[in-house]
C-alpha positions in Angstrom: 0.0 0.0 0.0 1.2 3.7 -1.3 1.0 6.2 2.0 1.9 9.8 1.2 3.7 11.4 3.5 3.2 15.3 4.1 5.2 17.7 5.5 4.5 20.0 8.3 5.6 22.9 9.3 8.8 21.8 11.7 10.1 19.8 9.2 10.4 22.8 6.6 11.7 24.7 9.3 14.1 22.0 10.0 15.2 21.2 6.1 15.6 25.3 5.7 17.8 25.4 8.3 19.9 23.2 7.2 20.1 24.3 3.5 21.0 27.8 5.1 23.7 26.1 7.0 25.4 24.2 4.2 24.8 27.0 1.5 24.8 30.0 3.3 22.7 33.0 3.3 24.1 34.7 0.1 24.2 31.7 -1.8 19.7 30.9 -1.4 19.2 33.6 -3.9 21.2 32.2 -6.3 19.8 28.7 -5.8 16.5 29.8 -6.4 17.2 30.9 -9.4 18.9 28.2 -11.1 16.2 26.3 -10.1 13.4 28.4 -11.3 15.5 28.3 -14.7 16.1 24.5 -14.8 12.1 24.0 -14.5 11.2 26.8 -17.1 13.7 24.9 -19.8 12.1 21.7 -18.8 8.8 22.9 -19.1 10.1 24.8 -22.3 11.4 21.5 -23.7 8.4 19.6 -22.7 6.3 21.7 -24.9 8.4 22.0 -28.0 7.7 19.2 -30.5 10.5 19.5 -32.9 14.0 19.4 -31.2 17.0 19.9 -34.5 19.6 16.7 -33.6 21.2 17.4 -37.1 24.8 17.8 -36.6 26.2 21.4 -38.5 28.0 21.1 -41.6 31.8 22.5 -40.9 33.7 24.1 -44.0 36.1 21.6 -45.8 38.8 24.2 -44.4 38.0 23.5 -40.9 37.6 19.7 -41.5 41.6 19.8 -42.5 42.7 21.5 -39.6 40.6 19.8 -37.1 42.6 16.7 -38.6 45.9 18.0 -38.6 45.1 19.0 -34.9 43.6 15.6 -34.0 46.0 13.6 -35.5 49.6 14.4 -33.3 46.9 14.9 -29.7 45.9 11.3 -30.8 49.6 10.1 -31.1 50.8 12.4 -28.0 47.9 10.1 -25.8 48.6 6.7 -27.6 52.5 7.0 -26.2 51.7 8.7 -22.8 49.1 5.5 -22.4 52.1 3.1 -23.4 54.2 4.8 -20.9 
């Protein structure tokens, strides 16, 4: 059997406490606001139908230098792993 369990008033007053005690006064503020932002994108991306996955196109320029880039990184990791 599924029992919901409610909170009452000490245990807020108990879980603020805490949250003031670990995050500190100046940091609640700041808090609440990610938090209202992380729910309005949810909500945002809840309602949107359509979400673009496509990767972007890159120039054929910046394909060559991400590969001349890539490749001596790639080598420098493959010897520091043998090491």
């Amino acid at each position: 059997m599924l029992r919901v369990m409610h909170m009452g008033f000490g245990e807020l007053l108990i879980v603020f406490i805490v949250v003031m005690l670990v995050f500190g006064a100046n940091k609640i503020p700041q808090l609440g606001d990610a938090l209202g932002k992380g729910i309005r994108n949810f909500k945002k991306a809840q309602r949107d139908d359509e979400i673009d996955v496509t990767p972007q196109k890159q120039a054929p320029s910046q394909l060559s230098e991400n590969a001349a880039t890539a490749a001596p990184q790639q080598r420098a990791t493959a010897e520091a792993k043998k090491a």
